[in-house]
C-alpha positions in Angstrom: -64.8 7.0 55.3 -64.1 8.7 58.6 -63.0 6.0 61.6 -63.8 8.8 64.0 -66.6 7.8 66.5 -68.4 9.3 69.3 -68.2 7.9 72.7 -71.3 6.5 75.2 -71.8 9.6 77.0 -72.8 11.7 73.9 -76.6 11.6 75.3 -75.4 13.5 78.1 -72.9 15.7 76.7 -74.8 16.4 73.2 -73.1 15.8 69.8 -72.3 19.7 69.6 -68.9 19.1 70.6 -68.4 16.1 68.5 -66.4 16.4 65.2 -68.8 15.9 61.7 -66.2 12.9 61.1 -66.9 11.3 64.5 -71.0 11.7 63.9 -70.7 10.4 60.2 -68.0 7.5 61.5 -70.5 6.5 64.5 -73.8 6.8 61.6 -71.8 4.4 58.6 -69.9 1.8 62.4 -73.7 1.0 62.9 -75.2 0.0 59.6 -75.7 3.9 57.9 -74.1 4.9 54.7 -73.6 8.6 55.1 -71.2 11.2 54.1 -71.5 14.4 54.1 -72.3 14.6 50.2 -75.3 11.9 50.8 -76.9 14.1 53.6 -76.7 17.3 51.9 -78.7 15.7 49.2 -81.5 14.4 52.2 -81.2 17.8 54.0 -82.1 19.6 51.3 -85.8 18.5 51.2 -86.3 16.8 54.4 -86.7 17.2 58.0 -84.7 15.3 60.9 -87.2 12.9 61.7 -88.1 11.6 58.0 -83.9 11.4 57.6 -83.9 9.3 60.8 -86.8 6.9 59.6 -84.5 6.1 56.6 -81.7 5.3 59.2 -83.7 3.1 61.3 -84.6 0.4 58.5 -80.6 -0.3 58.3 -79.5 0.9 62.2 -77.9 -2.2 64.7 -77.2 0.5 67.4 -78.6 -0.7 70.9 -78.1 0.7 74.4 -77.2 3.8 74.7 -76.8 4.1 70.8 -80.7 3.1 69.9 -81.9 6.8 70.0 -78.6 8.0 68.1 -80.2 8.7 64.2 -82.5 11.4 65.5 -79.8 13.0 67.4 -77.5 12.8 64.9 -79.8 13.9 61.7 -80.9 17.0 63.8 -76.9 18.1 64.7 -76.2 17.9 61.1 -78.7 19.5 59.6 -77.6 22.5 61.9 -74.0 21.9 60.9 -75.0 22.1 57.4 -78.2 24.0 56.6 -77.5 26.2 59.4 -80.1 29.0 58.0 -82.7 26.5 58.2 -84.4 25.7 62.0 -85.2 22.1 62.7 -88.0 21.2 65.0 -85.8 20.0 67.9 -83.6 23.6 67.4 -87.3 25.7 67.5 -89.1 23.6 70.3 -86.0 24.2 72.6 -86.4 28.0 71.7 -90.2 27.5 73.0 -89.3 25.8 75.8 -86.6 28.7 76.6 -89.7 31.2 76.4 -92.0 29.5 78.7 -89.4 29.3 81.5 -88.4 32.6 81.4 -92.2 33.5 81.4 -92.7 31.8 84.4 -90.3 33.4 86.1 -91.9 36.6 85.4 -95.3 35.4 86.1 -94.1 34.5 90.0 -92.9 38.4 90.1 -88.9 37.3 89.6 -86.7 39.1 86.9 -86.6 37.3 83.7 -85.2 38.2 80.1 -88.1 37.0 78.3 -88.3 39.8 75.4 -85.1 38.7 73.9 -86.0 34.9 74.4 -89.3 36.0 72.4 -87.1 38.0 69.9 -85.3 34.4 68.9 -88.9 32.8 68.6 -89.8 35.3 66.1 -86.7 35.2 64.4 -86.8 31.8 63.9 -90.4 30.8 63.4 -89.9 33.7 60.4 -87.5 31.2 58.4 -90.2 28.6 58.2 -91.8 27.5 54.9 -95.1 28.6 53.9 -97.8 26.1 54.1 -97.3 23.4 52.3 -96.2 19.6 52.6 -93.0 20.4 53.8 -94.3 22.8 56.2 -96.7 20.3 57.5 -94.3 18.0 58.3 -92.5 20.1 60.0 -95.2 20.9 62.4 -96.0 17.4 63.3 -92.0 17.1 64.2 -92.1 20.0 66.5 -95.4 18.8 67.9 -94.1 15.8 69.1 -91.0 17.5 70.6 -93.3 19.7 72.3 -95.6 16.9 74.3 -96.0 18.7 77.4 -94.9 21.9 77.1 -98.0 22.4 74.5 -100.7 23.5 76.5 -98.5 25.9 78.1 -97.4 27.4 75.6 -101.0 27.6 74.1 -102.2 29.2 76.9 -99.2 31.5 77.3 -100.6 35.0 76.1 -103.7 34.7 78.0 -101.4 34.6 81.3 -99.4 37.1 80.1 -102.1 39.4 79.5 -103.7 38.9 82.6 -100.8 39.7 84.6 -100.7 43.4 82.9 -97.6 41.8 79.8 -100.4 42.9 77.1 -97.7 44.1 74.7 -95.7 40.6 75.3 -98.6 38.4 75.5 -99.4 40.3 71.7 -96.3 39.3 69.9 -96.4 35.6 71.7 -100.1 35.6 70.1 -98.6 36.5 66.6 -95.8 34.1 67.4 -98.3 31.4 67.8 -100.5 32.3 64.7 -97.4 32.4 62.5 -96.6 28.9 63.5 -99.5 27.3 63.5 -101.1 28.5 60.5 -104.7 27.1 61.2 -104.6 29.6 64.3 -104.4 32.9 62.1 -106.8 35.4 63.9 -107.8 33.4 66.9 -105.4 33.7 69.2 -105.5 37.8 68.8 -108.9 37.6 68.6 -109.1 35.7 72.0 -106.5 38.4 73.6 -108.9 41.2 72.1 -111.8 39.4 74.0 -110.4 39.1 77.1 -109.4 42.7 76.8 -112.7 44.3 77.5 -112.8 44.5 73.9 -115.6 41.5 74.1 -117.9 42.3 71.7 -115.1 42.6 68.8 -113.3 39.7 69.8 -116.5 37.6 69.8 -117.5 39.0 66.4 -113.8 37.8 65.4 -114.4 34.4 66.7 -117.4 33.8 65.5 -116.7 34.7 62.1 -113.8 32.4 62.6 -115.5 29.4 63.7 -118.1 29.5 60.6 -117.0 28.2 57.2 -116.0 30.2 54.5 -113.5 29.6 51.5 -109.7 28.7 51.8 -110.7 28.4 55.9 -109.4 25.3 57.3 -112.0 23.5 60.0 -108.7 23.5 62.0 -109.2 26.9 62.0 -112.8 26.8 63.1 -111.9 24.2 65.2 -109.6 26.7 67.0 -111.9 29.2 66.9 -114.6 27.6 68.7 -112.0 26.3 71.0 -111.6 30.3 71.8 -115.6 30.7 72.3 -115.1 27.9 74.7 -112.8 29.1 76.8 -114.7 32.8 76.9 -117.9 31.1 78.2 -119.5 32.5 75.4 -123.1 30.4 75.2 -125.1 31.8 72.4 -121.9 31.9 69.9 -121.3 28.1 70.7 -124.7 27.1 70.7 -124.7 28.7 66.9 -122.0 27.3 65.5 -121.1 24.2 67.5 -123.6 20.9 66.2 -122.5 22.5 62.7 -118.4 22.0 63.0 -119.4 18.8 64.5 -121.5 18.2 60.9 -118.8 19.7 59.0 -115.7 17.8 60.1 -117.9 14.4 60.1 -119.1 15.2 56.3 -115.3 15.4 55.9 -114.3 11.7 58.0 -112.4 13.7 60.3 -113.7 11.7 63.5 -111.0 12.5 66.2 -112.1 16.7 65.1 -116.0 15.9 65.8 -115.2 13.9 68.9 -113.2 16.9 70.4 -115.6 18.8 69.0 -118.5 17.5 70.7 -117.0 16.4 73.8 -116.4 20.5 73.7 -120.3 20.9 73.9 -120.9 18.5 76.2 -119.3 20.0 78.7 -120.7 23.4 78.1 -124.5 21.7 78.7 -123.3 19.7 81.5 -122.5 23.4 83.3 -125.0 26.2 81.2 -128.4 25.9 82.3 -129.5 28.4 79.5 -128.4 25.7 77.1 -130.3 23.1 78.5 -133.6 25.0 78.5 -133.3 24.2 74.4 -134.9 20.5 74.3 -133.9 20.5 70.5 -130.2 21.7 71.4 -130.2 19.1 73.9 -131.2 16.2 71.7 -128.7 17.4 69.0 -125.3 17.3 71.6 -126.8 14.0 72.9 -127.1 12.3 69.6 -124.0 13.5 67.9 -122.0 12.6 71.2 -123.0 8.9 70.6 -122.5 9.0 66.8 -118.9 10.3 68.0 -118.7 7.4 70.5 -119.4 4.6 68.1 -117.0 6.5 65.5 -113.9 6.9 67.9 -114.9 4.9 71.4 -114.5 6.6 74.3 -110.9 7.6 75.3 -111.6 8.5 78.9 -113.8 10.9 78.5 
């Protein structure tokens, strides 16, 4: 067992330049058995964060050593596995992208085609769907936080400001991650073209159910219809999703989902000239409300 440990400042300096020994000494001083043997065998079919959880029921770190498992999982499994991304590794490769972007956006040089070559480097080493995959995504989510939204509403920026081939391969970037995305964000990119008609058509295809679609997907996809203004399409498909994802428990979906609408007849006077519309939004809204409270809407 390695008597090597890390020192108090690794949170600022990183645990990059920290020997295995010292990371696997500082893990087994505070309550962890690990070698290296022990996390290859966890590594193999697990992500940081569910390595980290195990940690945590036998950790007596405090202070500036509370945090340390996640840290410490995550540096190892790029020590190790070093073919295989972990969230924290991707979600910094994100966050890289949209800074760069920015820069371009204001008009100021920036190297954002090879920062987008990583992305899709990486993001092609991921599983395919599945358990593992899915837990995967809910890590990276949660590294993400505020850079989400951004990033989800990076190609459209691109695009506007004349980057259509970049604000493309972000697209495909973002529909290769996020599986449940497949065909809307391009779709959305095609709208916003000029190409309307097509990438409504798209979207509305999209937002209606059909086999082996996810109503993430048609979630997504009305999401899309939202943001295009596009009245008729959401007044089609909308009340059903909301049907749809309550059939299926899925309360926190309809809530968005009709919260969505909501908003859309507080602001579209041709949706409001459909009394029967209306009275549908209205009563689903409260169902919603009684299902999931309010949460500041």
């Amino acid at each position: 067992m390695s008597t090597e440990r890390v020192d108090k400042q690794w949170k600022t300096k990183g645990l990059s330049g920290y020997s295995t020994g010292a990371i696997l000494g500082t893990l087994n001083h505070y309550g962890v058995k690990a070698d290296e043997a022990s996390f290859k065998a966890l590594g193999g079919t697990q992500y940081p964060m569910q390595i980290a959880g195990e940690w945590k029921l036998a950790w007596k770190g405090t202070g500036p050593f509370l945090p340390f498992p996640y840290a410490a999982a995550d540096e190892l499994m790029r020590r190790f596995f070093p073919e295989r991304v972990t969230p924290a590794h991707l979600a910094e490769k994100i966050v890289t992208v949209l800074g760069r972007a920015s820069e371009l956006l204001q008009g100021k040089p920036a190297e954002v085609e090879p920062a987008v070559d990583e992305l899709e480097k990486l993001v092609a080493t991921l599983p395919a769907p599945s358990e593992t995959r899915t837990l995967f995504t809910s890590e990276l989510v949660g590294f993400l936080d505020r850079f989400a939204e951004p990033f989800e509403q990076l190609p459209s920026a691109l695009q506007r400001a004349g980057h259509a081939a970049l604000a493309q391969r972000v697209a495909t970037s973002q529909e290769n991650l996020f599986p449940d995305r497949k065909g809307v964000v391009t779709a959305l990119l095609e709208a916003q073209a000029g190409a309307s008609s097509d990438g409504l058509a798209k979207l509305s295809a999209l937002v209606s159910a059909a086999p082996g679609r996810t109503i993430f997907t048609r979630y997504w996809a009305l999401d899309a219809l939202s943001q295009l203004e596009a009245i008729e399409p959401l007044k089609q498909h909308g009340l059903t999703l909301f049907d749809d994802a309550a059939s299926e428990n899925r309360w926190p979906l309809a809530d968005s989902v009709i919260h969505l609408m909501a908003r859309h007849l507080e602001r579209a006077p041709a949706m409001k000239g459909d009394p029967a519309f209306v009275e549908g939004v209205v009563s689903r809204f409260e169902e919603a409300h009684r299902k999931v409270g309010h949460h500041g809407h």
